[in-house]
C-alpha positions as CSV (number, residue, x, y, z in Angstrom):
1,X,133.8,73.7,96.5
2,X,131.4,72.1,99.2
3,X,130.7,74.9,102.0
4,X,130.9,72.7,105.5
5,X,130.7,73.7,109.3
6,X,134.1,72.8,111.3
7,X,131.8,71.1,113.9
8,X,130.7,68.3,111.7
9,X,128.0,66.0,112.5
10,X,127.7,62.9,111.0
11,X,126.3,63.0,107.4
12,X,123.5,60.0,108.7
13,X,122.6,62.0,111.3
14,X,120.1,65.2,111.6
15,X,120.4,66.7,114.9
16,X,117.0,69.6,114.5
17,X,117.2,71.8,117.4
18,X,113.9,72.8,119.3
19,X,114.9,76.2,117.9
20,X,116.9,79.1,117.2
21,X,117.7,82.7,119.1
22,X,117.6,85.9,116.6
23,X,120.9,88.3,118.0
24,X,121.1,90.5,115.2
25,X,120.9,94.2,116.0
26,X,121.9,93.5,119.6
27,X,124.9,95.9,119.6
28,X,123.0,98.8,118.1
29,X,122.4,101.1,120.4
30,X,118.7,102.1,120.9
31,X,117.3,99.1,119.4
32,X,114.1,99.2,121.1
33,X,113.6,102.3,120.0
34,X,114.2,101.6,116.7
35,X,111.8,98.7,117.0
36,X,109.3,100.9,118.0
37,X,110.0,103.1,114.7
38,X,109.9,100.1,112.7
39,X,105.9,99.7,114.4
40,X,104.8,103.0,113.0
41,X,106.2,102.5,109.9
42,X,104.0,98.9,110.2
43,X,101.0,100.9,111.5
44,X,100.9,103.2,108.8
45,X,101.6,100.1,106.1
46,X,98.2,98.3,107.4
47,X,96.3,101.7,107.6
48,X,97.0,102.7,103.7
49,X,97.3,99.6,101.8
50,X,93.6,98.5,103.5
51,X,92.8,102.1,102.5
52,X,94.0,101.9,98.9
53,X,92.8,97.7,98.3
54,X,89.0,99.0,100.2
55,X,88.9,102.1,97.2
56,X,90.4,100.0,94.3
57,X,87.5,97.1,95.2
58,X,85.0,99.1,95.5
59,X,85.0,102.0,92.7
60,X,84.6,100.0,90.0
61,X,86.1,102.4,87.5
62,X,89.5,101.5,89.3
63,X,88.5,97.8,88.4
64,X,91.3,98.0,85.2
65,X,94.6,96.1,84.6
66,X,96.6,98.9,86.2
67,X,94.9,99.1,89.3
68,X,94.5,95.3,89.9
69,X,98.5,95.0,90.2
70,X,98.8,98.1,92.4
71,X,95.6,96.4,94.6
72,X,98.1,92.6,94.5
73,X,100.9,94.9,95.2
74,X,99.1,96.5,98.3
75,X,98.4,93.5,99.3
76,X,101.9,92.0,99.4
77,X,103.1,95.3,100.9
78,X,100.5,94.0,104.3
79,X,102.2,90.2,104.1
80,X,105.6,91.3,103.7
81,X,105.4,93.8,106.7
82,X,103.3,91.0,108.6
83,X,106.0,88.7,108.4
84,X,108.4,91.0,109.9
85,X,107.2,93.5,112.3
86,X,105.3,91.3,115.0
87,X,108.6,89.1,115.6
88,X,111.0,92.3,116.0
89,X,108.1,93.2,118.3
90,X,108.3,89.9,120.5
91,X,112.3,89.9,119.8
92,X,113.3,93.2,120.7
93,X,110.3,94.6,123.1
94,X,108.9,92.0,124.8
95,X,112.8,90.5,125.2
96,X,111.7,86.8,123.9
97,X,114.5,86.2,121.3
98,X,113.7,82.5,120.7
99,X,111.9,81.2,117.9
100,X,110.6,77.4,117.5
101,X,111.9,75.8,114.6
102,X,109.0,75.2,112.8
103,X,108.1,78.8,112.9
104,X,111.4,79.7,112.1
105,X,110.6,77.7,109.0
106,X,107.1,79.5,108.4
107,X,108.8,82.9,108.7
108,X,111.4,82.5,106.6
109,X,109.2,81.1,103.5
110,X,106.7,83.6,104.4
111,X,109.0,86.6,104.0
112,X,111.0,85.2,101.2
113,X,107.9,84.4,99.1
114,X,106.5,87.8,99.7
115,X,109.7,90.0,99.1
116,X,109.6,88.3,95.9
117,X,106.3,88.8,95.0
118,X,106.9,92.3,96.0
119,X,109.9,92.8,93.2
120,X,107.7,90.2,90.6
121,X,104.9,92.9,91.5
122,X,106.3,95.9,90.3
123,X,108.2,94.4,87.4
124,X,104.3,93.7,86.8
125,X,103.2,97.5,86.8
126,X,106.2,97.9,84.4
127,X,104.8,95.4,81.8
128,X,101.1,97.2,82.2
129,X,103.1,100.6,81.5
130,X,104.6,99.4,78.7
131,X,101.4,98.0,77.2
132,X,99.8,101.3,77.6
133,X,102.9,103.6,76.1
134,X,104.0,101.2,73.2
135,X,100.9,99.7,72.4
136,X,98.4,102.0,73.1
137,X,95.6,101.0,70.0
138,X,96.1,97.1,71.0
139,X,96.0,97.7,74.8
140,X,92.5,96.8,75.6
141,X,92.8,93.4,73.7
142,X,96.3,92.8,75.2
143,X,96.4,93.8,78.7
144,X,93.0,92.4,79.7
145,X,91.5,92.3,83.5
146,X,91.5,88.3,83.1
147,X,95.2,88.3,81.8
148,X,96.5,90.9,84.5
149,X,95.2,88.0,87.0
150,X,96.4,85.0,85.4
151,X,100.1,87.1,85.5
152,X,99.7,87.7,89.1
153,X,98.7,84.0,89.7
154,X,100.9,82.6,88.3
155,X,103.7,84.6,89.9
156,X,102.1,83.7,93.2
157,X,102.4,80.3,92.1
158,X,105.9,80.4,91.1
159,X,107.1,82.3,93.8
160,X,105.3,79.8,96.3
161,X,106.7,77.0,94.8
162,X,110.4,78.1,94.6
163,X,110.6,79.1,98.0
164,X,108.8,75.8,99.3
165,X,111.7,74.0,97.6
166,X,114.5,76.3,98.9
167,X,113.3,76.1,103.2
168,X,112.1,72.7,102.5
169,X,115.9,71.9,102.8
170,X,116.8,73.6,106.0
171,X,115.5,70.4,108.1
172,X,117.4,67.8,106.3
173,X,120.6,70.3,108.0
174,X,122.4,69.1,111.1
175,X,122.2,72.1,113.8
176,X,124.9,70.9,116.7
177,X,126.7,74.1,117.1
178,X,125.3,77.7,117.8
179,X,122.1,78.4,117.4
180,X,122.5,82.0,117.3
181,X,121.0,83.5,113.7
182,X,122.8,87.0,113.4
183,X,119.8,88.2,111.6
184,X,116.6,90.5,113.0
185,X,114.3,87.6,112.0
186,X,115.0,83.8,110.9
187,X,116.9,84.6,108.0
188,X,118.0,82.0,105.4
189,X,121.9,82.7,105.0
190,X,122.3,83.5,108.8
191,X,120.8,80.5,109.3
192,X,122.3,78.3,107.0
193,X,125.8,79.5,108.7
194,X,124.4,77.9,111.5
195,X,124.7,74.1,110.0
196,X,127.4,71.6,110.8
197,X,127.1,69.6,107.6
198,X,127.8,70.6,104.1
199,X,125.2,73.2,102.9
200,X,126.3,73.6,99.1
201,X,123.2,72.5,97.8
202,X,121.6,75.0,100.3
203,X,123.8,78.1,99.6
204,X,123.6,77.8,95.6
205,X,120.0,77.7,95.5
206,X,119.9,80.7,98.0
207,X,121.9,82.4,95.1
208,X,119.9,81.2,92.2
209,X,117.0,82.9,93.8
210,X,118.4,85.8,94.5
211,X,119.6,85.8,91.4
212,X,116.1,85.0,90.1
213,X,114.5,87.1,92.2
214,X,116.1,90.6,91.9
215,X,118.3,90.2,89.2
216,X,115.8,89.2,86.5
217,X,112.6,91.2,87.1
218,X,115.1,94.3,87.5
219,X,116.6,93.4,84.2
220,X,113.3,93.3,82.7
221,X,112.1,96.6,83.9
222,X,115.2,98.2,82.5
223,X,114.0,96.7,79.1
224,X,110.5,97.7,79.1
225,X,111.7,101.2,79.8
226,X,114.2,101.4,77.0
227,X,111.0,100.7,75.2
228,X,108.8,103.0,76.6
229,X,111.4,105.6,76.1
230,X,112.2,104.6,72.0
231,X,108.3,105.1,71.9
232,X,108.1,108.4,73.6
233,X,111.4,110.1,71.8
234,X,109.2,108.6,68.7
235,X,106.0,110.8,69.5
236,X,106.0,114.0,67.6
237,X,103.9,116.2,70.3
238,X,106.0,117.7,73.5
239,X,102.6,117.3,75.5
240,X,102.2,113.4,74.8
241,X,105.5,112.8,75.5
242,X,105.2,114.4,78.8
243,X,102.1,112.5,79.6
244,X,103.6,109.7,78.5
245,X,106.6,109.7,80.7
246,X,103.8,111.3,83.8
247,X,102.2,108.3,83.6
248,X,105.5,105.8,85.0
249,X,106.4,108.6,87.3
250,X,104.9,106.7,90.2
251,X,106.5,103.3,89.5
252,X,109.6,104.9,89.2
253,X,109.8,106.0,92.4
254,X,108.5,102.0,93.5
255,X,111.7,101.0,91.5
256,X,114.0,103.5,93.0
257,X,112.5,102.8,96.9
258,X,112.6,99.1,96.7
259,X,116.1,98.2,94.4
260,X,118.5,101.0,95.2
261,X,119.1,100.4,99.0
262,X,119.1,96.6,98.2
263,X,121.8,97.3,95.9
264,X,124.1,100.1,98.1
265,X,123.7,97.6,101.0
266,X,125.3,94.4,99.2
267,X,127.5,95.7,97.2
268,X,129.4,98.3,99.9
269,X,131.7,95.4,100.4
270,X,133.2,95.1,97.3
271,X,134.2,99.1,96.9
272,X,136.1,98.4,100.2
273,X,133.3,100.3,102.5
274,X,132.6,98.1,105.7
275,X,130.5,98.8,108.8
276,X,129.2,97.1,111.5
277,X,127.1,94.3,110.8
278,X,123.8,95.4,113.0
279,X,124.1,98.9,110.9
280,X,123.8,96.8,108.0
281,X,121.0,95.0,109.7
282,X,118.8,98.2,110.5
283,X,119.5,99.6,106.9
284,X,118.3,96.5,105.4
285,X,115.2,95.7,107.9
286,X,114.4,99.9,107.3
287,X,114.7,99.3,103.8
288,X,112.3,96.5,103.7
289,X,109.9,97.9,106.0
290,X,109.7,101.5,104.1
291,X,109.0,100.4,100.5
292,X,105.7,98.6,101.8
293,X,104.9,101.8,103.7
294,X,105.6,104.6,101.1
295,X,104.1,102.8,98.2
296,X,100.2,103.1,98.9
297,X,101.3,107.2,99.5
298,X,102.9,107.3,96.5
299,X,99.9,105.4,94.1
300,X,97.2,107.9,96.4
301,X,98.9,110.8,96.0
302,X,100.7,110.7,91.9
303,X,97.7,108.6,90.7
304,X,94.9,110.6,89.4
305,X,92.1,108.2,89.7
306,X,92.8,107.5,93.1
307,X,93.4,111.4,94.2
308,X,89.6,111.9,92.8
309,X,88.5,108.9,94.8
310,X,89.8,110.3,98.0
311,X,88.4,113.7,97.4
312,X,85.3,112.5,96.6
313,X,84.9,110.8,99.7
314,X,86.2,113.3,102.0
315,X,83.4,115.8,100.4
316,X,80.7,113.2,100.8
317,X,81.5,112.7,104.6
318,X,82.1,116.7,104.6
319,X,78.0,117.5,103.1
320,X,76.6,114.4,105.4
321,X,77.9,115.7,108.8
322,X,76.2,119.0,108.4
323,X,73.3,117.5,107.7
324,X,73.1,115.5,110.8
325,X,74.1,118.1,112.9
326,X,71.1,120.3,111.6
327,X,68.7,117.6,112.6
């Protein structure tokens, strides 16, 4: 069934607005406040993922498979946050609620290819567990530093491309109506709402990739787990298997952090729980903004390698100030 604005415009037509005006969060109370939350949360996320990429590039004992996905992932965690943070900022602080259309267009693909990168990402670190628990003789020969890269680029790739093809289709939409996007940034859906023509085409390939997008690397993370876990119950020693299991402790927490609130927020509707939309709108922009911001703390502080890094600096800095100060 073809999903059409009542305000039709003519199907030869394209009327493309100059641009569009986010409104979402407007009747939560507080919102700049909020905002201003959401900015140290952003803060911290550029502080510790440059921390964590600057120590895995230069120890090069960190230079391994493992570390090369939680370096990409770090990395995603600064785009993703980029891509969100600076236009609440303008939006919500500064009180400039308009965005151009083209830049509309450049936000949405940029947050949209980097939120799924970021689920691709850790469905990555689950693969590289896996390797290690399962296949731990053949690991060095399967989960090579030159394979772990050609994985993440051609994710990259993938996710790139996808996303070019779905916000390539916003401007052949006809905008005659509203041009209010009840979103806290230039949000596909919202937008799409905002069309006067038919936007089927539009609104099933939004679903695909969500589909594609959450759905699938989720699914494959459940599997490599019910692998990990026939291969632990199979090892005879207590102490492996609690190694074993240590080991995913930290990507664990990723999995929980980043795909339970996604899941509580869009499926509250269907056990009959509804709220007010903006409340929806904070959980979901908090949501996104604290997964990039915890997971750096949680690789620094449950990985080993890193912990001895960090130490090791701090002690070095410790023995070369005295030294100065005795001069």
């Amino acid at each position: 069934m073809a999903m059409q604005n009542s305000n039709s415009a003519p199907n030869n037509s394209i009327i493309q607005p100059a641009g569009f005006y986010i409104v979402g969060l407007s009747s939560l109370p507080y919102n700049n406040i909020y905002v201003m939350f959401l900015t140290v949360l952003y803060v911290i996320t550029v502080i510790c993922n440059v921390f964590l990429i600057t120590i895995i590039f230069y120890d090069h004992r960190l230079h391994v498979p493992k570390f090369i996905a939680v370096g990409n992932l770090a990395l995603v965690d600064i785009i993703l946050s980029t891509s969100l943070v600076p236009g609440m900022i303008k939006t919500y602080l500064v009180l400039d609620n308009f965005v151009p259309f083209k830049l509309c267009l450049v936000q949405m693909f940029t947050y949209y290819t980097f939120v799924s990168l970021e689920s691709f990402s850790i469905c990555v670190l689950s693969y590289d567990r896996f390797i290690a628990i399962c296949l731990p003789l053949r690991q060095e020969s399967i989960n090579t530093n030159t394979r772990m890269a050609y994985i993440i680029g051609a994710l990259c790739f993938f996710c790139v491309v996808v996303t070019i093809y779905a916000v390539e289709s916003i401007p052949t939409l006809s905008f005659c109506g509203s041009l209010k996007v009840n979103s806290y940034f230039c949000d596909y859906a919202p937008t799409l709402l905002l069309a006067c023509n038919d936007i089927t085409l539009q609104w099933n390939t939004g679903n695909t990739l969500t589909i594609l997008f959450i759905v699938v690397p989720l699914s494959f993370i459940f599997l490599t787990y019910m692998g990990i876990l026939l291969a632990v119950f199979r090892m005879k020693n207590n102490q492996s298997r609690y190694k074993a299991l240590a080991t995913c402790t930290e990507h664990l927490m990723l999995v929980a952090i980043f795909y339970i609130p996604i899941f509580i927020i869009f499926n509250l509707s269907f056990f009959g729980i509804y709220w007010n939309p903006d409340v929806g709108l904070a959980c979901l922009s908090f949501s996104s903004l604290i997964t990039p911001c915890v997971n750096p703390i949680i690789y620094s502080l449950k990985t080993k390698q890193i912990r001895n890094r960090i130490y090791s600096l701090l002690t070095h800095r410790l023995s070369v100030h005295p030294l100065k100060n005795a001069h």
